[in-house]
C-alpha positions in Angstrom: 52.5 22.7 -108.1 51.0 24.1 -111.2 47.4 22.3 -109.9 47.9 23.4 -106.4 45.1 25.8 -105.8 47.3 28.2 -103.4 49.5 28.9 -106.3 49.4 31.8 -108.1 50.2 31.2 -111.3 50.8 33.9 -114.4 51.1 33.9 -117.7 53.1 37.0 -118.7 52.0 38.9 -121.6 55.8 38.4 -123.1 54.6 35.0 -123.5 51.5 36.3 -125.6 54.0 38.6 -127.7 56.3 36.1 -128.1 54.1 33.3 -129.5 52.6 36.2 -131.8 56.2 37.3 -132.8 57.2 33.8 -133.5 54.0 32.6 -135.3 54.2 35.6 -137.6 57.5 34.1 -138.5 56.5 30.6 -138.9 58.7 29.4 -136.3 55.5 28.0 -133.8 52.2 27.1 -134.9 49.5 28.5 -131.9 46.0 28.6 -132.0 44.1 32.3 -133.0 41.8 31.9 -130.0 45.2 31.6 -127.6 44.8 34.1 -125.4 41.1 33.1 -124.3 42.5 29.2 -123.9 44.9 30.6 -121.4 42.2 32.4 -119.7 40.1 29.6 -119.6 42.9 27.1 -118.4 42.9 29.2 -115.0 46.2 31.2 -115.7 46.1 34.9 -115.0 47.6 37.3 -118.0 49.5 39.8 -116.0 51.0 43.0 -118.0 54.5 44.2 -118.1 54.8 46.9 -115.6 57.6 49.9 -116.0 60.4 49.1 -113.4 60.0 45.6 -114.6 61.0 47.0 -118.9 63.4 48.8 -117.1 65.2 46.2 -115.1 65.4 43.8 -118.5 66.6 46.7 -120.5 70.1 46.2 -118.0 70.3 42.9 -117.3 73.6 41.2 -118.4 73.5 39.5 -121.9 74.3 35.7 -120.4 70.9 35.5 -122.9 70.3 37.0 -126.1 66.9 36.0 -126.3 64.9 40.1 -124.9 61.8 37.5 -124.4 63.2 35.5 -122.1 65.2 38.4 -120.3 62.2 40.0 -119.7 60.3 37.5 -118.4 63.1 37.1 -115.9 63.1 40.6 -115.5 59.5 39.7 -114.6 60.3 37.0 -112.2 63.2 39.1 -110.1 60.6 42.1 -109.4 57.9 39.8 -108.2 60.3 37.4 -106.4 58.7 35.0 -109.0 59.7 31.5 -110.1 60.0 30.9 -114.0 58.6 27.7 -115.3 61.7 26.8 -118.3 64.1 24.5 -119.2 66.7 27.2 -120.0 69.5 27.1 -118.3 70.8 29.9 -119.5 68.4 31.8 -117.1 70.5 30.5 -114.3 73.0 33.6 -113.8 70.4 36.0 -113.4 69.8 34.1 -110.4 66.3 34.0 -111.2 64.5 30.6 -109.2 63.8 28.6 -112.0 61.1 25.2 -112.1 63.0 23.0 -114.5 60.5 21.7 -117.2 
């Protein structure tokens, strides 16, 4: 899917300030140039748009992790699919790629 040329795929900014947020910490080791290796892979960056904060700052707490809430946030305003293994994204009823 993720090679199919009619997919749209996106790479949410979340992503970019989570992998910042958890490198700072030491928790994941990414590359400094990360952002432009995303670029370059073919993957769009796409911003975090108002309604979108908005709609993750009331979702239900079925996750504690606000990354991934947003991101699912993300995924229910686009009518999106989220590329995870988590299946704690599951009652959001969010459509989730298993990874």
């Amino acid at each position: 899917m993720l090679a199919n040329p009619e997919s749209q795929v996106l790479a949410s900014a979340v992503c970019a300030w989570e992998v910042a947020v958890k490198s700072a910490l030491g928790k994941l080791d990414a590359p400094d140039d990360l952002l432009e290796v995303v670029e370059k892979s073919g993957l769009t960056w796409t911003p975090v748009e108002p309604r979108e904060a908005y709609r993750a700052g009331g979702l239900p707490m079925h996750h504690r992790d606000p990354f991934d809430r947003l991101l699912v946030a993300q995924a229910l305003e686009r009518s999106a699919q989220v590329i995870s293994h988590d299946a704690a994204l599951d009652p959001y009823g969010v459509r989730r790629i298993w990874t």
